[in-house]
N, C-alpha and C positions, 0 to 999 in steps of 0.2 A: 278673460280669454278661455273659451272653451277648448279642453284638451283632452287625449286620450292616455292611460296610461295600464302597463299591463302588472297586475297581481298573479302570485304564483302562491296558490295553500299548498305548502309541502305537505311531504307522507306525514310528516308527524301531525299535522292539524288535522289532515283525513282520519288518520288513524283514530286520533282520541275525540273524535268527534263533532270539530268545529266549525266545520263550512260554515254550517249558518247562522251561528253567531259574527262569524269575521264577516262573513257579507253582509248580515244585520245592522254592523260600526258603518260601512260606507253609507248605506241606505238610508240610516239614520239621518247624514249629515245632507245629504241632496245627491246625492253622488248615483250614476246609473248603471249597470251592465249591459253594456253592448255587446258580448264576447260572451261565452261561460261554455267549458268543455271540462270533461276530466280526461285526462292523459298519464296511461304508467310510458315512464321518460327510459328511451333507451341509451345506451350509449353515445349514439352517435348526437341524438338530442344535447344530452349533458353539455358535451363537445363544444357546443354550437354557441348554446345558452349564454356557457360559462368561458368561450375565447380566449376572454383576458386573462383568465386564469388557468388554463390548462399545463405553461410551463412551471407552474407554484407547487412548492412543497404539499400544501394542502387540500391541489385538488382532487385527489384521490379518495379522500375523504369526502368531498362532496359529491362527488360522481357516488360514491356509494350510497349515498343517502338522497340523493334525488332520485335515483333509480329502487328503492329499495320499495316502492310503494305506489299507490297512485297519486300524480296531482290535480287540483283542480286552478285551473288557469283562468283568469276572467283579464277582459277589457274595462275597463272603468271611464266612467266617460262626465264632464264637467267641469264646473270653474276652477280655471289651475289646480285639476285634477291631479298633476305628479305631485306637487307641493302640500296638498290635501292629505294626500293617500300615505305621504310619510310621516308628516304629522301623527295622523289615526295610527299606524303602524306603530311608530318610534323603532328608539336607534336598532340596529344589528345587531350588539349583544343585550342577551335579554338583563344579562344584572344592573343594567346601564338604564332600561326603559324603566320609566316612569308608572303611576298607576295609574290607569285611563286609558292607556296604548293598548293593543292588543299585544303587544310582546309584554307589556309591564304585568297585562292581568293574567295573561296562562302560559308564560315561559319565564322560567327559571335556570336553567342551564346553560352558564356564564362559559366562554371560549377558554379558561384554564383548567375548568372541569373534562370538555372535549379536548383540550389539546394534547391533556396528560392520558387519554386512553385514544386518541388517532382516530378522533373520528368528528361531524360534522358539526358544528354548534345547531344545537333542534330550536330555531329563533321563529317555525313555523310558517312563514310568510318571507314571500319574496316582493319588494316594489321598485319598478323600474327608481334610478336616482335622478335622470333630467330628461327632458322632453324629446332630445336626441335620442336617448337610450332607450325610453319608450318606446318611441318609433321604431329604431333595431329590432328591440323585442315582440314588440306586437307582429313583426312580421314574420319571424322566427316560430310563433307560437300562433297566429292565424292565416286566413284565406282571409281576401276579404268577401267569399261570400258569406263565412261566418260571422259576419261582424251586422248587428241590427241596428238601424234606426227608429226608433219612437219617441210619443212626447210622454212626458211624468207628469202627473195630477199631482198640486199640489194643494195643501188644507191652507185656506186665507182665514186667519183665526182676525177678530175685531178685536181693536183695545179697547170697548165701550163701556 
């Protein structure tokens, strides 16, 4: 099943310079962008984004840190795309991700390092969790006249 699903590179991936490596991991595996903007996240963004969590002790902490920078937001688009993209991603906290993940290769900073100074865990990347949510989010973060359709050329290697 082809699906859409939306990726958010926080400030700290922008910051230390990763865009293109983290969008290199999708692309790698077949994965497309149909979406790609960069946006600094205001408050009321934050708000929106994060919903479910604005009555929670910690979102204060994240409002600080979504906002603290610019993000780059993409669409991702392909075969069970949400379930793909968290895979590639892995878990939420970084001390938890694997190696091979993009959390596992350039984040470090586990949520008792952040919780004990009140501030956000830098896990670098945001991916929608189910195809619902997706959906939420993509709409939250596009128009759809930003969102593009094209086909991807793909290399047909011979097993000869």
């Amino acid at each position: 099943m082809i699906q859409q699903t939306l990726v958010l590179i926080k400030p700290d991936g922008v910051q230390r310079g990763l865009v293109g490596r983290i969008i290199q991991r999708f692309e790698d595996v077949g994965l497309k962008m149909v979406g790609m903007k960069m946006v600094w996240v205001d408050t009321e963004k934050s708000k929106t984004h994060y919903s479910d969590h604005v009555t929670k002790t910690f979102y204060k902490s994240l409002e600080e840190f979504i906002t603290c920078g610019p993000v780059v937001a993409l669409v991702i688009e392909g075969v069970q795309a949400v379930e793909v993209v968290r895979k590639i991603v892995g878990p939420t906290e970084p001390r938890t991700a694997p190696p091979g993940t993009i959390r596992g290769d350039f984040a470090h900073m586990g949520a008792s390092f952040s919780n004990k100074r009140g501030i956000a865990v830098k896990n670098l990347i945001h991916a929608s969790g189910t195809a619902e949510e997706a959906e939420k989010e993509i709409n939250i973060w596009f128009d759809r006249i930003e969102m593009h359709s094209y086909n991807v050329v793909y290399q047909i290697h011979s097993m000869g």
